[in-house]
C-alpha positions as CSV (number, residue, x, y, z in Angstrom):
1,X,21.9,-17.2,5.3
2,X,19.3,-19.2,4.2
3,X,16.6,-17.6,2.4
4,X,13.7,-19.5,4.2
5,X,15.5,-18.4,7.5
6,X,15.7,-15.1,6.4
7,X,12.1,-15.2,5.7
8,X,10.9,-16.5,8.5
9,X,12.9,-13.8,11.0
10,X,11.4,-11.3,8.6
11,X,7.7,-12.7,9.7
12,X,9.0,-12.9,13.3
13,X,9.7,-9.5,13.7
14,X,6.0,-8.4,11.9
15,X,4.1,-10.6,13.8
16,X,5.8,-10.9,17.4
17,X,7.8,-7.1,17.1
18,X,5.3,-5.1,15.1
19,X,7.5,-4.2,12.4
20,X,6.5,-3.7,9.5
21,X,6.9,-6.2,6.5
22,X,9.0,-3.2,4.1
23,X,11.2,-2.7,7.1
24,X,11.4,-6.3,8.5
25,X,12.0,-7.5,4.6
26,X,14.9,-4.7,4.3
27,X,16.5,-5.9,7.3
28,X,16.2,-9.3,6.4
29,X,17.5,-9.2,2.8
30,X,20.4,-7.1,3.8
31,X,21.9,-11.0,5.2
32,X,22.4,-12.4,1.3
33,X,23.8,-11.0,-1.9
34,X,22.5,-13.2,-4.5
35,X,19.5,-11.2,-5.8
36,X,17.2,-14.3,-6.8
37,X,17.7,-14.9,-3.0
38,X,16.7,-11.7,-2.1
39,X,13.5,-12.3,-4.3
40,X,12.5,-15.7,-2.7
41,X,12.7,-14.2,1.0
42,X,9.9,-11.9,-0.4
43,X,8.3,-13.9,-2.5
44,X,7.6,-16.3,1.2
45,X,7.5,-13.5,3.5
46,X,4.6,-12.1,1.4
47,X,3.0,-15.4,0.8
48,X,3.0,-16.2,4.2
49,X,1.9,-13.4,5.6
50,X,-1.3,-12.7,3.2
51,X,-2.5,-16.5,3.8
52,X,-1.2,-16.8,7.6
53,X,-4.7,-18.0,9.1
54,X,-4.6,-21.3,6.4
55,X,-0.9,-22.0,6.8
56,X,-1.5,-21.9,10.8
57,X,-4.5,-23.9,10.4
58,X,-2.5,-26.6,9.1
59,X,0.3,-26.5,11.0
60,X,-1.6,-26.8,14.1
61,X,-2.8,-30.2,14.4
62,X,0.7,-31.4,13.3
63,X,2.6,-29.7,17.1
64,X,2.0,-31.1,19.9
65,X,3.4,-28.8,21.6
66,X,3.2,-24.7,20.6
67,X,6.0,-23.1,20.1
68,X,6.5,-19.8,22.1
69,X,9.0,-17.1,22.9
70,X,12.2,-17.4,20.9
71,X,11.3,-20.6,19.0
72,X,7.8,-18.5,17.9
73,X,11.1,-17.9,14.9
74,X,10.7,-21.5,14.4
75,X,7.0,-21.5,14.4
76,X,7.0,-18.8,11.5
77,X,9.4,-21.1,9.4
78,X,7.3,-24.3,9.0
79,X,4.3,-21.9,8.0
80,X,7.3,-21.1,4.9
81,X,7.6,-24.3,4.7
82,X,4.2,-24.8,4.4
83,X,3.7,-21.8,1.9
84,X,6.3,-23.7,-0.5
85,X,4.0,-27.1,-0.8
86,X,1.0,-25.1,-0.8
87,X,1.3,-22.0,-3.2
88,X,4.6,-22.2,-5.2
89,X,6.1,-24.1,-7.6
90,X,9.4,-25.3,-5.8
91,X,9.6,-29.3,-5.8
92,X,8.1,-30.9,-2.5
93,X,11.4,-32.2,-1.4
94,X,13.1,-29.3,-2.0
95,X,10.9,-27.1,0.2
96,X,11.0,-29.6,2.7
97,X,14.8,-30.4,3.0
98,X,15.7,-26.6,2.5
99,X,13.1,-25.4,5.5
100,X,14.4,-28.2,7.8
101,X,18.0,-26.7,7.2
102,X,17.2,-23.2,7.6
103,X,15.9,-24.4,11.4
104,X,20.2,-24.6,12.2
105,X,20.5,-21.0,11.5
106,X,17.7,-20.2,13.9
107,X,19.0,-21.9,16.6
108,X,16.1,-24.9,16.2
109,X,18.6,-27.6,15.3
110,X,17.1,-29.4,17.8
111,X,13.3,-29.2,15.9
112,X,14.6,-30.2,12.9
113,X,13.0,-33.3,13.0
114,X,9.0,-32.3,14.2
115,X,9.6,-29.5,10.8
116,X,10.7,-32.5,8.7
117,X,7.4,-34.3,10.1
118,X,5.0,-31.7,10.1
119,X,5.8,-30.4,6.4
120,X,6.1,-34.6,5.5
121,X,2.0,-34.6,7.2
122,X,1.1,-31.2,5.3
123,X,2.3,-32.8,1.9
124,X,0.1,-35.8,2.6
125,X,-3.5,-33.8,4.1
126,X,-6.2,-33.6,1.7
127,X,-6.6,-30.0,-0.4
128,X,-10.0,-30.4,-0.5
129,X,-11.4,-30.0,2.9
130,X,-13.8,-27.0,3.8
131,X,-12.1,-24.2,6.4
132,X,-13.4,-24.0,9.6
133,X,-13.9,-19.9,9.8
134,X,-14.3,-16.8,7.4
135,X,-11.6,-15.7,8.8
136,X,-9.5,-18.9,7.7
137,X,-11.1,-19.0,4.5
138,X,-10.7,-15.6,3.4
139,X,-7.3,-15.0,5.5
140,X,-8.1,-11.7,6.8
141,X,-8.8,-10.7,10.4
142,X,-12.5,-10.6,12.0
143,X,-13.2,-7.0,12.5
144,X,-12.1,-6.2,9.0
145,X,-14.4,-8.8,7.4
146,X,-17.6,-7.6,9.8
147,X,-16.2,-4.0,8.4
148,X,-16.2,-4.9,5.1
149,X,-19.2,-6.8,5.2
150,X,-21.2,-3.6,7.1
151,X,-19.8,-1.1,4.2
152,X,-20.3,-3.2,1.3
153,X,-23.0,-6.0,1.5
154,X,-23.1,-6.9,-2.0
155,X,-19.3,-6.9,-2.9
156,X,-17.5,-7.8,0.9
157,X,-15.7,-11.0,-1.1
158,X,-15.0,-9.6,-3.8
159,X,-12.8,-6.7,-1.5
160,X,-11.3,-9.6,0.3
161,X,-10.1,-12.0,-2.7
162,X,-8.6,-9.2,-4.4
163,X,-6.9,-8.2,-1.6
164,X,-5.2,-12.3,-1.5
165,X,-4.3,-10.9,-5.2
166,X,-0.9,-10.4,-5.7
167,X,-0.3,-6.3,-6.6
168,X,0.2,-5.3,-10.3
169,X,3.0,-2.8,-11.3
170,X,1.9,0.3,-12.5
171,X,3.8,3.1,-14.0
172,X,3.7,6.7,-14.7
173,X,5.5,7.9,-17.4
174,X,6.8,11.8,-17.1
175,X,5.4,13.4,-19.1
176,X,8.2,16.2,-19.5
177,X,10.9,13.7,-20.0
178,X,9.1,11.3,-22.1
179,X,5.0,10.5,-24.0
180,X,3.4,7.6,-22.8
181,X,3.4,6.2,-26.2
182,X,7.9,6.8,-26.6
183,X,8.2,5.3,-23.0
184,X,6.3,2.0,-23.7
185,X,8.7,1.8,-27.0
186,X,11.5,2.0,-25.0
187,X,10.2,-0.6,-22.7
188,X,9.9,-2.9,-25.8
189,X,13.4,-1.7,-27.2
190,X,14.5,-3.8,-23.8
191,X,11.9,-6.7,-23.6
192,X,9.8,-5.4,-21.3
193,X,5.7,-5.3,-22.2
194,X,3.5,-3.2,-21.1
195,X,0.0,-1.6,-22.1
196,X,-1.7,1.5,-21.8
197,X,-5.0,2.7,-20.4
198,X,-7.5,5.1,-21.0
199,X,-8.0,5.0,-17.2
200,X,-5.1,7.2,-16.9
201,X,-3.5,8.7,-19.5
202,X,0.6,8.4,-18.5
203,X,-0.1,5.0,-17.3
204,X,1.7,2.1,-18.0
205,X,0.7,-1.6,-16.7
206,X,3.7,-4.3,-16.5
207,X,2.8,-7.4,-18.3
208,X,5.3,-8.7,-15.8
209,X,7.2,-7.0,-12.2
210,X,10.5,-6.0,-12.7
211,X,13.2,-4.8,-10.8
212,X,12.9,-0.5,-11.3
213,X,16.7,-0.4,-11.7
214,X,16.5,-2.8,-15.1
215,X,14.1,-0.3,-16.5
216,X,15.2,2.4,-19.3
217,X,15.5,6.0,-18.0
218,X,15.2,5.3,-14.5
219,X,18.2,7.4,-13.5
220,X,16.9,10.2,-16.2
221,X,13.4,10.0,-14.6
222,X,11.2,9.1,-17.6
223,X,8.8,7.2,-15.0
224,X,8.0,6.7,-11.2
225,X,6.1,3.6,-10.2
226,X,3.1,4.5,-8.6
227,X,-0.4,2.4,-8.8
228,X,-3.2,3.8,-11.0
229,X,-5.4,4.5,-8.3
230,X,-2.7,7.0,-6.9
231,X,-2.4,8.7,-10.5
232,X,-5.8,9.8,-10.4
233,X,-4.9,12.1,-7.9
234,X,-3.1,14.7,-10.1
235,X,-6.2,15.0,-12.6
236,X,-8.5,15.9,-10.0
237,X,-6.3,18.3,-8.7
238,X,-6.0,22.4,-10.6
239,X,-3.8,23.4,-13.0
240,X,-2.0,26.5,-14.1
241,X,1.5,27.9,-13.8
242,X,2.0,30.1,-10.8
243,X,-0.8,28.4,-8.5
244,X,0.4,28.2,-5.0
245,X,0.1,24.7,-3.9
246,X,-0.2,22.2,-0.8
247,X,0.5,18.4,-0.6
248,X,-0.4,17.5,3.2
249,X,1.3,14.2,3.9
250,X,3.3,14.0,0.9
251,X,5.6,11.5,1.3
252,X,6.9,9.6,-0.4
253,X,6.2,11.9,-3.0
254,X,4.4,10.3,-5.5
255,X,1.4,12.6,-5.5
256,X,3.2,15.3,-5.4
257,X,5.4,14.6,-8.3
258,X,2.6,14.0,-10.7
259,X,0.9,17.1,-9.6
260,X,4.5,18.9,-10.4
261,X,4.8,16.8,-13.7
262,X,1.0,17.7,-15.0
263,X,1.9,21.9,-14.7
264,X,5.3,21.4,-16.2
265,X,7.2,22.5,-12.9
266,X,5.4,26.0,-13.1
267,X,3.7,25.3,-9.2
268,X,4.6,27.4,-5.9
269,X,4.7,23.7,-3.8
270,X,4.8,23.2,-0.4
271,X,4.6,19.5,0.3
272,X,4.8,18.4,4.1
273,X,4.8,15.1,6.4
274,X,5.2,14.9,9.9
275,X,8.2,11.8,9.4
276,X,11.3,13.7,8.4
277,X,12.8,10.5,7.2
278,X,10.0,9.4,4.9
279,X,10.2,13.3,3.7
280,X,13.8,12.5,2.7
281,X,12.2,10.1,-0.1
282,X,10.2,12.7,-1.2
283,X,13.2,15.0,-1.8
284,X,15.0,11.7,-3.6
285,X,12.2,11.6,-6.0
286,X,12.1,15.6,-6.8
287,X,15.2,15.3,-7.4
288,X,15.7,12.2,-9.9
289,X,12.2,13.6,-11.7
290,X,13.6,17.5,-12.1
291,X,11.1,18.4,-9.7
292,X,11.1,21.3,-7.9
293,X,9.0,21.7,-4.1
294,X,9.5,23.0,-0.8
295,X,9.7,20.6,1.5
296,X,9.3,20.9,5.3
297,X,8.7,18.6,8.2
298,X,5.3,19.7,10.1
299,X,2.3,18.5,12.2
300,X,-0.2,18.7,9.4
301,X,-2.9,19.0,12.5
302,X,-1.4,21.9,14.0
303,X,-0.4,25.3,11.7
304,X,2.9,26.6,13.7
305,X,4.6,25.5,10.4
306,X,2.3,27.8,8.1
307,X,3.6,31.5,7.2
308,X,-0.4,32.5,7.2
309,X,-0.7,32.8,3.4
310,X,-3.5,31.3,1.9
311,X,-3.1,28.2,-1.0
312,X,-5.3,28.3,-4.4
313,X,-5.5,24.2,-4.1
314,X,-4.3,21.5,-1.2
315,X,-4.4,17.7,-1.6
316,X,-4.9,16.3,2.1
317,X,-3.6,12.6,1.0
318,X,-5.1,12.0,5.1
319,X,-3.4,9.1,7.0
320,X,-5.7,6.0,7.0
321,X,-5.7,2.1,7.9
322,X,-4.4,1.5,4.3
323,X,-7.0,-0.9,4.4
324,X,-7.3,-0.6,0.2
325,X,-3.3,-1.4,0.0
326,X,-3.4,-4.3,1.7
327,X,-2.4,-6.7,-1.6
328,X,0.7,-4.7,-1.3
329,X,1.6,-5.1,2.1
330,X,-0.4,-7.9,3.9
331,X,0.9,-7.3,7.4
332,X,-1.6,-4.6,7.1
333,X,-4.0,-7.3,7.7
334,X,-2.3,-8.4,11.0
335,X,-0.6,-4.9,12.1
336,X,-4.1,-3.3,12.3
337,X,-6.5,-3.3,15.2
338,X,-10.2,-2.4,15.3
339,X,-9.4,0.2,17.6
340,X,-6.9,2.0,14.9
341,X,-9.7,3.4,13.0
342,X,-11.7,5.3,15.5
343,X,-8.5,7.2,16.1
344,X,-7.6,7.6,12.6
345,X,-10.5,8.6,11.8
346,X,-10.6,11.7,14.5
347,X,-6.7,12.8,13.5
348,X,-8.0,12.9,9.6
349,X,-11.4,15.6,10.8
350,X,-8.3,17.3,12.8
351,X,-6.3,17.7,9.7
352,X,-9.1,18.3,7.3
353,X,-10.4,21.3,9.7
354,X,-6.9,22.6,10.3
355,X,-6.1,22.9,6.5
356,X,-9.4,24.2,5.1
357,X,-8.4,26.9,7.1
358,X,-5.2,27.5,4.9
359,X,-7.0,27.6,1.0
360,X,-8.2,30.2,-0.6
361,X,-12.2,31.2,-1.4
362,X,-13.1,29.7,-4.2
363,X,-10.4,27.1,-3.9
364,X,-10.3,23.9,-4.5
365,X,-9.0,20.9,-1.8
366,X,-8.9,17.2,-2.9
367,X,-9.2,14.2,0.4
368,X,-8.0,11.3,-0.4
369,X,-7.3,8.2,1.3
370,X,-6.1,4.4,0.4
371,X,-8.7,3.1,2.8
372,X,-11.6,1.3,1.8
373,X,-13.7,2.1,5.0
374,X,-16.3,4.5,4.5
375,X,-16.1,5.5,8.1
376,X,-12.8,6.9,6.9
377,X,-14.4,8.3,3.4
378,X,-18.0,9.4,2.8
379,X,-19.0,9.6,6.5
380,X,-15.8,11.5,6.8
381,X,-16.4,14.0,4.1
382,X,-19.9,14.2,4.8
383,X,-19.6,14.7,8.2
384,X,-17.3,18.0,7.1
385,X,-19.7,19.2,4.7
386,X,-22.6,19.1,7.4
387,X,-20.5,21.2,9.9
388,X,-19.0,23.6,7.2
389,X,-21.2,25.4,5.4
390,X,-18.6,27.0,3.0
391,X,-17.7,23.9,1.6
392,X,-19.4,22.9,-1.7
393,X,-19.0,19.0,-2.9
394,X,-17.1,19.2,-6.6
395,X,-18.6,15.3,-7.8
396,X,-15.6,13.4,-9.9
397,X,-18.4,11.0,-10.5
398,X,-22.1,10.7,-11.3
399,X,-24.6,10.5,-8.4
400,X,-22.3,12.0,-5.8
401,X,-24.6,13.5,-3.1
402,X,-23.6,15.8,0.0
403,X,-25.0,12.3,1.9
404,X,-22.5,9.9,0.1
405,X,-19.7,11.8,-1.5
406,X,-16.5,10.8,-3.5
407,X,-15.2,8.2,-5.7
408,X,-14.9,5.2,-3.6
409,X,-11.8,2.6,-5.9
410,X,-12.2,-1.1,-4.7
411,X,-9.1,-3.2,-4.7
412,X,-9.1,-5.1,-8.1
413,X,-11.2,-2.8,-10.1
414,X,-9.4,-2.2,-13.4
415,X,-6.7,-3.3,-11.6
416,X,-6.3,-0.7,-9.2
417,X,-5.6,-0.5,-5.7
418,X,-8.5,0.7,-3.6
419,X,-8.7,4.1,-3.1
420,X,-11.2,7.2,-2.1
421,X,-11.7,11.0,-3.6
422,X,-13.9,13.5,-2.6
423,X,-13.3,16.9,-4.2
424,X,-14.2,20.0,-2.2
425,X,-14.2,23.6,-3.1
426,X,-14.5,26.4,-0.5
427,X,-17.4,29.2,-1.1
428,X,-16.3,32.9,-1.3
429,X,-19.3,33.6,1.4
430,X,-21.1,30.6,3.2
């Protein structure tokens, strides 16, 4: 297969199927072997995807006709094409001649010639005219700029352009299998340069993405890849050998494997999600990281899972709009509606109610969220501190009020994902 096909069925099945872009990209790369291939269908399907109101804003004027139904597949590949003149380094001609023959392999033989036209018009159009829309102009739907713009009047842009930013690779090293300071030697020992931070101290920042596999002591588990924002969880969080432990909607596991790493192994953990097979990955990293956890599939809004014995310290890591992720996975942008966070927001006060019930007086529970929307965040916590008087707010930073709790992360900031924490402990008598 061609990989601009390939690309452009992947951004079919996101945007007409509601797939989303990690399984539409799996499915699509599974179609070629070479591995640089493999990268380029990602490396457009991304593209395309985070900048899809500019690319269809040029395309447009260029049909006549719109493309619907089955050939919508054809529709998606000239905004590839169009991705390759505009934000990539691959020779005009070559984008243009390589997009025109992935049409045959989606059935568009027959459009081959408005493609070769339309990307022939793109290549000629002037860079420098204004966009008609905020939503063009900073490529993100409506609603989530009028959200963004509501929350945070003084930074909204600054949210959206480092969400068009493409994601940085973090790591974090294992502290039981390797110091921060050995692990970023070995990386050297293979070519590979990275830097620490005193943001998070097993951190590692790639000067560079690479494929995890080429990395040294993957298979050993000296290091998971996980985003610095993500690693902050684990120092928020208690510590001491012995302390029975909840991770609510663990998977994939990441937060729960640091927690596991920063008390040597020595927690009682119970880490649950409501997907069984995302649970599975949770398992897979235990496992290559010498982690140990009990693992179980359950409704963390409901407690018919729960053996009625209370935990010294919980991390609720509550579903959320993922609206601080979206540099990592764009179709976040497009997947999401308006109406999704209303209802998120209710399951995340059922969850945060049902598992407060479950800790220990005097312990400590830790939201977190990798939303950016405070209606998610610091209304949500603050909402629960109004209506529960045995819950006292723990700041993590300076200024932190019962009225606007947590640390709130924006994407970008020291090159973090965006993120929100809001520490809690529960009073031995209200």
């Amino acid at each position: 297969m061609n990989a601009r096909a390939c690309a452009a069925q992947a951004i079919y099945w996101v945007l007409e199927q509601g797939r989303s872009l990690t399984d539409a990209l799996q499915s699509a790369q599974a179609k070629l072997d070479n591995p640089k291939d493999k990268g380029l269908v990602a490396e457009l399907s991304y593209g395309a995807l985070r900048w899809l109101p500019q690319l269809d804003t040029l395309a447009q004027p260029c049909i006549a006709k719109p493309l619907k139904g089955r050939y919508r597949v054809i529709h998606h590949l000239i905004l590839v094409g169009i991705y390759q003149i505009k934000h990539t380094r691959i020779p005009e001609h070559a984008a243009v001649s390589e997009t025109v023959a992935a049409s045959r392999q989606l059935n568009g033989k027959a459009f081959s010639g408005m493609i070769n036209a339309v990307l022939r018009t793109v290549i000629r159009q002037d860079d420098n005219n204004a966009w008609p829309a905020p939503t063009v102009e900073y490529a993100h739907p409506n609603w989530l700029i009028k959200a963004l713009q509501a929350d945070y009047p003084e930074q909204w842009q600054q949210v959206l352009n480092a969400n068009n930013e493409r994601a940085p690779m973090w790591l974090r090293v294992n502290q039981r299998q390797q110091t921060t300071t050995s692990f970023q030697q070995a990386l050297a020992n293979a070519e590979i340069e990275a830097t620490a931070t005193e943001s998070g101290p097993d951190a590692l920042l790639l000067t560079q993405p690479t494929d995890v596999t080429r990395l040294p002591g993957y298979d050993e588990g000296w290091f998971a890849v996980q985003d610095l924002a993500a690693q902050q969880a684990a120092h928020l969080l208690p510590k001491g050998s012995g302390l029975k432990v909840l991770d609510v909607c663990a998977a994939p596991g990441g937060k729960t494997c640091h927690w596991l790493e920063a008390n040597d192994n020595q927690l009682a953990m119970t880490a649950i999600d409501i997907d069984a097979s995302r649970l599975q990955r949770v398992s897979d990293n235990l496992q290559r990281l010498q982690l140990n956890a009990n693992v179980v599939t359950a409704d963390a809004s409901s407690a018919d899972w729960w053996d009625g014995e209370l935990f010294d310290a919980i991390l609720l890591d509550a579903p959320c709009s993922a609206t601080g992720v979206i540099r990592r996975h764009p179709d976040i942008k497009w997947l999401r509606t308006k109406q999704d966070i209303a209802a998120l927001a209710e399951l995340q006060a059922q969850i945060i109610r049902n598992v407060w019930s479950m800790l220990k007086p005097n312990g400590t529970l830790v939201y977190a969220t990798c939303s950016v929307l405070k209606v998610e965040n610091q209304l949500q916590i603050s909402d629960f501190l109004t209506s529960h008087t045995d819950a006292k707010l723990i700041p993590i930073q300076p200024h932190e009020t019962p009225d606007a709790p947590g640390w709130q992360i924006l994407p970008g900031q020291q090159q973090m994902d965006g993120f929100y924490y809001a520490r809690l402990q529960k009073m031995d008598t209200p």
